[in-house]
KEVEXSE-37640 format. One line per 8 residues: number of its first residue (from 0); their letters; for each residue x, y, z of N, C-alpha, C. Coordinates in steps of 0.1 Angstrom, whole numbers, plus 5000, padded with zeros to 4 digits. Example, Ala and Ser with C-alpha at 12.3 -4.5 7.8 and 13.67 -1.06 7.14 Angstrom:
# KEVEXSE-37640
0) AS) 5132/4943/5078/5123/4955/5078/5132/4967/5078  5128/4978/5071/5137/4989/5071/5129/5000/5079
# end
This chain:
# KEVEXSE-37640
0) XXXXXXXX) 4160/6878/1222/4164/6882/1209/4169/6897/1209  4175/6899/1202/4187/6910/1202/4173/6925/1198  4177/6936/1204/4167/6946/1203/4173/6957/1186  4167/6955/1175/4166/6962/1166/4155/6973/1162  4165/6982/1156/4157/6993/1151/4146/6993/1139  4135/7004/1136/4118/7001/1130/4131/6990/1117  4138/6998/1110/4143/6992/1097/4149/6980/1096  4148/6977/1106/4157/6960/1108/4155/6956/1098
8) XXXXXXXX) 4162/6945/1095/4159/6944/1083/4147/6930/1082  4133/6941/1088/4121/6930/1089/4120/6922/1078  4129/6929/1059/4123/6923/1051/4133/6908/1052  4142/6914/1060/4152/6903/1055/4152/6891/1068  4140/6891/1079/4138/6884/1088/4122/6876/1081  4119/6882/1071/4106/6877/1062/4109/6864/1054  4121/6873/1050/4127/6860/1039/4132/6848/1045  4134/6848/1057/4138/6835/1065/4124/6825/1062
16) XXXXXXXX) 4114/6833/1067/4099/6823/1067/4092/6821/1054  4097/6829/1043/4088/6830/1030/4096/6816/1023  4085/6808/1026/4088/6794/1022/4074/6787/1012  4079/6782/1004/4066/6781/0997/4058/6770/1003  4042/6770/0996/4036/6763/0999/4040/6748/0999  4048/6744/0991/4055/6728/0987/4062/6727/1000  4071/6734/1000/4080/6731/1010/4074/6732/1028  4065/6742/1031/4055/6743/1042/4049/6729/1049
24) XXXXXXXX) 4047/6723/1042/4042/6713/1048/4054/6702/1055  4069/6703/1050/4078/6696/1053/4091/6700/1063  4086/6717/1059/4096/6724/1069/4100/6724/1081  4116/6726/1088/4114/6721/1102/4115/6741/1101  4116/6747/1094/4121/6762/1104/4116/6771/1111  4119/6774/1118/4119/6785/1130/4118/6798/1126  4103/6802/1134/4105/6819/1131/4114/6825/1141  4121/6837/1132/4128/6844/1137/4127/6849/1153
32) XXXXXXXX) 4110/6850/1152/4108/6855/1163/4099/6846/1174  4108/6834/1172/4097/6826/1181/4097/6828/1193  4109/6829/1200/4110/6828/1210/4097/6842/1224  4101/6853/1214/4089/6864/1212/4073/6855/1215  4071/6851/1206/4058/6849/1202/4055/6835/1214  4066/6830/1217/4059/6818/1230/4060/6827/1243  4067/6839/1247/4061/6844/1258/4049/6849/1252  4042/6855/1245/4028/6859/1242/4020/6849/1241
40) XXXXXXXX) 4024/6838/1240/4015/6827/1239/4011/6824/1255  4021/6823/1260/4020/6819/1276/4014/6827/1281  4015/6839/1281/4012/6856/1288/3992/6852/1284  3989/6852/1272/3977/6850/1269/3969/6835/1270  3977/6829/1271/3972/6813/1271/3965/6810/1261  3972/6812/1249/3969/6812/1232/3981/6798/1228  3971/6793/1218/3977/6778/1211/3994/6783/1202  4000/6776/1201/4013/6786/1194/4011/6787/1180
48) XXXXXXXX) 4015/6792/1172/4010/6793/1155/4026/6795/1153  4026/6788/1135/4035/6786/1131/4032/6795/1117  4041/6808/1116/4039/6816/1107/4048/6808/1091  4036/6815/1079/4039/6816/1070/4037/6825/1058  4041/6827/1056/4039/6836/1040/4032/6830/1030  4026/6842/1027/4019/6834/1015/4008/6843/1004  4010/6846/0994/4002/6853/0985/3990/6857/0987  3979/6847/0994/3968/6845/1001/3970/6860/1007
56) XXXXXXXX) 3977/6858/1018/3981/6865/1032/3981/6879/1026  3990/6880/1017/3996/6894/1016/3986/6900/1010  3975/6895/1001/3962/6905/0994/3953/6906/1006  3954/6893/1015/3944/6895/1022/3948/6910/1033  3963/6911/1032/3965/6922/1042/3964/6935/1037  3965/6934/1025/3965/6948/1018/3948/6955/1022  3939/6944/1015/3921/6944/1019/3922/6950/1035  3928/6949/1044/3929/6955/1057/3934/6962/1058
64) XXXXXXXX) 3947/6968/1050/3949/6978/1057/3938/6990/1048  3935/6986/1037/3929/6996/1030/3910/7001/1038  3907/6985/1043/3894/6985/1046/3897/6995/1066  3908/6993/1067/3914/7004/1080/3909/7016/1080  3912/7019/1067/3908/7040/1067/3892/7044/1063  3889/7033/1059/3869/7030/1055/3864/7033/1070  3871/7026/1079/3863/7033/1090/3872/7037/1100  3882/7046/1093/3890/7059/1101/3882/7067/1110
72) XXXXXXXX) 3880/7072/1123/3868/7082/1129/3873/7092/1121  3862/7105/1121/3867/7122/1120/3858/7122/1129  3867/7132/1137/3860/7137/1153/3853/7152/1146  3852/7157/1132/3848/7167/1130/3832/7169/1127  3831/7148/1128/3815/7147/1119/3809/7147/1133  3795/7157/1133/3788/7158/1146/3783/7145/1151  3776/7137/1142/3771/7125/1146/3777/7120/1158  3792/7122/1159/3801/7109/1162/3800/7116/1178
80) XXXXXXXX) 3796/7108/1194/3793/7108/1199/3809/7102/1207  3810/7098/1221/3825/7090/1227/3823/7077/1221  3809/7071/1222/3815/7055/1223/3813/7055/1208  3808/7056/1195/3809/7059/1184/3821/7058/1181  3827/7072/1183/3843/7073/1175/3847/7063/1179  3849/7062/1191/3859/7052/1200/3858/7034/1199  3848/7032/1191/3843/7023/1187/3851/7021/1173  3848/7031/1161/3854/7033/1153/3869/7028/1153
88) XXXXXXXX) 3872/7039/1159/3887/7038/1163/3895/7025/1164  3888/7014/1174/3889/7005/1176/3887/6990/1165  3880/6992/1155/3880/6987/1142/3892/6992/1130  3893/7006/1129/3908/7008/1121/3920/7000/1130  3918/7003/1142/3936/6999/1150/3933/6986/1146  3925/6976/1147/3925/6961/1145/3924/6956/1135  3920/6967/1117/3921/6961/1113/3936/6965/1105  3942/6975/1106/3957/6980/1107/3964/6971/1114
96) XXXXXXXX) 3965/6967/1124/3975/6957/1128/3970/6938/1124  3961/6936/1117/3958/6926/1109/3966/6928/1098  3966/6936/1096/3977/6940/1079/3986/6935/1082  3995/6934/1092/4007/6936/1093/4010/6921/1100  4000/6914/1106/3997/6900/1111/3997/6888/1103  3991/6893/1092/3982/6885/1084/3999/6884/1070  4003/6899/1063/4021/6902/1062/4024/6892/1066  4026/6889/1077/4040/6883/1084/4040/6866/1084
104) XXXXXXXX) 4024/6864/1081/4024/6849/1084/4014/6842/1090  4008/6853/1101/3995/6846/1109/3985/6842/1105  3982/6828/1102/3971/6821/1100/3960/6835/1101  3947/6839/1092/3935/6845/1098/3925/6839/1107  3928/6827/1102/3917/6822/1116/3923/6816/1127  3940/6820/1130/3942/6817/1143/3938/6831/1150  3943/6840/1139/3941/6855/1147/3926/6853/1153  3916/6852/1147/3903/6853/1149/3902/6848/1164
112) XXXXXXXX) 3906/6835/1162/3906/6826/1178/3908/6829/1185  3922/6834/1184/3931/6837/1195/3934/6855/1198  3930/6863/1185/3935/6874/1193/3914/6884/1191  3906/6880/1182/3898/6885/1182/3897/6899/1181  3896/6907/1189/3888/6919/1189/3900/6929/1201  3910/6920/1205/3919/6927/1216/3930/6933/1210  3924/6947/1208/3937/6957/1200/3949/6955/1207  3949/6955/1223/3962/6957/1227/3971/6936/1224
120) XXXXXXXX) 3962/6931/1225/3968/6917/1218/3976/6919/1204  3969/6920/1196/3970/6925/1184/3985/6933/1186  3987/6947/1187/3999/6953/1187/4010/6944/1197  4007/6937/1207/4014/6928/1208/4026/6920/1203  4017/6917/1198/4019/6903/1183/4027/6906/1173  4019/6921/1168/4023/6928/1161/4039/6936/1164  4039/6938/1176/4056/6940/1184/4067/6931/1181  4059/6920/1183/4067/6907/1185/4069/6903/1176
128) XXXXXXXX) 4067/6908/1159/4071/6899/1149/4076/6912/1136  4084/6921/1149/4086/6933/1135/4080/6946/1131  4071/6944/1144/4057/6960/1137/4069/6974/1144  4074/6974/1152/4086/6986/1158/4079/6994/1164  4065/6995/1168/4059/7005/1168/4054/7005/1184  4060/7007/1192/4057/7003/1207/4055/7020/1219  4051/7030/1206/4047/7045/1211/4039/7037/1225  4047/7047/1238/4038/7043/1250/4022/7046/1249
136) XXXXXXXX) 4017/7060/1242/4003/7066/1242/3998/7054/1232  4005/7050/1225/3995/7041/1217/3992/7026/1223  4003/7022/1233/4002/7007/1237/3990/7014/1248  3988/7029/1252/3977/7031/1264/3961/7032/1255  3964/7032/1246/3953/7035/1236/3945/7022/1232  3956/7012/1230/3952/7000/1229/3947/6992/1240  3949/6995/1252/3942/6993/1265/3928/6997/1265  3928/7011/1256/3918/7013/1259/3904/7006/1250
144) XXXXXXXX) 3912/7005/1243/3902/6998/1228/3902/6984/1229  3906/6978/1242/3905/6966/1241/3890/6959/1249  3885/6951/1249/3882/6947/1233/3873/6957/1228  3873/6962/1215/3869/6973/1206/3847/6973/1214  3846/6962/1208/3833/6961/1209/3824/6963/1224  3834/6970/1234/3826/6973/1249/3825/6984/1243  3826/6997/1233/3825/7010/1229/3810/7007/1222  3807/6998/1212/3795/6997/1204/3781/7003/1215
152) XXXXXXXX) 3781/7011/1204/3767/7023/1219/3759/7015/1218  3752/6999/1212/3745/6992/1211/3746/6981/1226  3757/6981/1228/3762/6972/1237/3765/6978/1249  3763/6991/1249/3760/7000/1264/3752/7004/1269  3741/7002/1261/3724/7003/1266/3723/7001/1279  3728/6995/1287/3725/6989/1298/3740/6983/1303  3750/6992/1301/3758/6991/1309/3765/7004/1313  3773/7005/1322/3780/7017/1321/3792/7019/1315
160) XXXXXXXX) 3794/7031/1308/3806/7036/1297/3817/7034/1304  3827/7025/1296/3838/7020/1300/3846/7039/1302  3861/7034/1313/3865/7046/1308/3875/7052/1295  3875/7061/1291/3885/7062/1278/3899/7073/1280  3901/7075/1296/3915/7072/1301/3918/7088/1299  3909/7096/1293/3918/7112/1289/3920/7115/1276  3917/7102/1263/3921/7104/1253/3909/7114/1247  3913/7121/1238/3903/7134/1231/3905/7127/1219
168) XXXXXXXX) 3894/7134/1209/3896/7125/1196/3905/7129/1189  3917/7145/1190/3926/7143/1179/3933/7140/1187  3935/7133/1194/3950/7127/1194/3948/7113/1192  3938/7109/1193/3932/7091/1190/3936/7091/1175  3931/7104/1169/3932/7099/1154/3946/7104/1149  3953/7107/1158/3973/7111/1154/3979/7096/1155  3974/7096/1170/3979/7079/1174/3971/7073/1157  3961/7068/1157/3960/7062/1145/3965/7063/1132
176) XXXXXXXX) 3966/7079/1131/3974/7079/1116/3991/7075/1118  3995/7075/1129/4009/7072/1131/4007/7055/1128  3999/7048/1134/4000/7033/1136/4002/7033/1121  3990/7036/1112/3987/7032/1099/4001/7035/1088  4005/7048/1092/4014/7048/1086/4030/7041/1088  4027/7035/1100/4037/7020/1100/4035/7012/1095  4021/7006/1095/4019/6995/1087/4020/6997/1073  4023/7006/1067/4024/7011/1055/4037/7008/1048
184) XXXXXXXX) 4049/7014/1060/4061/7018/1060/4066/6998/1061  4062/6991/1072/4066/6978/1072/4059/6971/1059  4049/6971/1057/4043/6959/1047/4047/6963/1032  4050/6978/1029/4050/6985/1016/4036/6980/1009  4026/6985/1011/4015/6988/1006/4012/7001/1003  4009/7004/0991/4008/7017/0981/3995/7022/0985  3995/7032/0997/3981/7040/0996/3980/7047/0985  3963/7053/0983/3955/7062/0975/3961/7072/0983
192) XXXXXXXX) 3957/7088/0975/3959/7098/0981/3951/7101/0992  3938/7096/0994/3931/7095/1007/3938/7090/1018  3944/7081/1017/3945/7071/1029/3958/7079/1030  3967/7084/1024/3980/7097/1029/3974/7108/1035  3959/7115/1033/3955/7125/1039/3955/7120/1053  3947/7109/1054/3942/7105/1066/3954/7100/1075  3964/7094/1068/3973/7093/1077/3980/7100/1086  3979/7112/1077/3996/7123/1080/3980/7136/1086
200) XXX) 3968/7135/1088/3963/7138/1101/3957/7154/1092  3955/7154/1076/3955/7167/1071/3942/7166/1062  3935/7158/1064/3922/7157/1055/3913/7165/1061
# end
């Protein structure tokens, strides 16, 4: 598939698949980006999903991207220890690129299945169907956060601390205010003046 820029016109590759519910069940068409999405299917040895739009989808993505900055880290609050924030961290990036998954068409409970808890899956996906957002520090970030839940300090009691590659926490929370503010920029969801502080890295 031909390489376009963040503004392609994702809305106008949307409106290929925004098919209603009536017609969904009868349709033969093709996402724009299938071809995309079957090497990620192969790459991960994931069932293939057939995206749809749908009213459902789009509140449910708003709820994520808003429920994203609920657990934004600030590396400023003492509590927050490496595997903490980094833990954190790893629940906004996944649920920020659920916004933008869930947008475009992805079943929620294929995501669940099939991409779970693997941030760098997730931005993947999220590459592959329009997100534009392929910053190299963040595809390294998402390596790092993958799967989120090896950071939970609950779940290292008795292991040893994965590594977290050099990242410091303001630049984890730049990389994140940049992600969030794509998904923003692609889905057009209307942040609160919070969720602009926290994006643009000034709260």
């Amino acid at each position: 598939m031909p390489s376009m820029g963040p503004d392609t016109s994702r809305r106008a590759l949307l409106s290929a698949i925004a098919i209603t519910p009536a017609i969904a069940a009868t349709s033969s068409a093709i996402s724009p980006w299938q071809a995309d999405l079957d090497i990620l299917h192969r790459r991960f040895d994931n069932q293939p999903v057939k995206l749809v739009r749908s009213r459902e989808g789009r509140e449910m993505s708003l709820f994520r991207y808003q429920n994203a900055h609920s657990f934004f880290p600030d590396p400023r609050k003492p509590f927050y220890d490496q595997r903490d924030f980094l833990y954190f961290a790893g629940i906004t990036a996944q649920l920020g690129l659920s916004a933008h998954l869930l947008d475009v068409g992805f079943p929620d409970d294929w995501c669940a299945r099939h991409i779970g808890l693997r941030v760098a899956n997730a931005l993947a996906y999220a590459n592959a169907t329009g997100f534009g957002h392929d910053s190299p520090r963040m595809l390294r970030l998402a390596r790092v956060l993958t799967p989120y839940w090896k950071w939970n300090p609950a779940k290292l009691r008795d292991r040893r601390q994965p590594s977290s590659w050099g990242f410091e926490p303001e630049e984890v929370t730049a990389l994140l205010g940049a992600m969030l503010r794509q998904v923003r920029h692609v889905t057009g969801h209307l942040p609160d003046r919070d969720m602009l502080l926290r994006e643009d890295g000034c709260e």
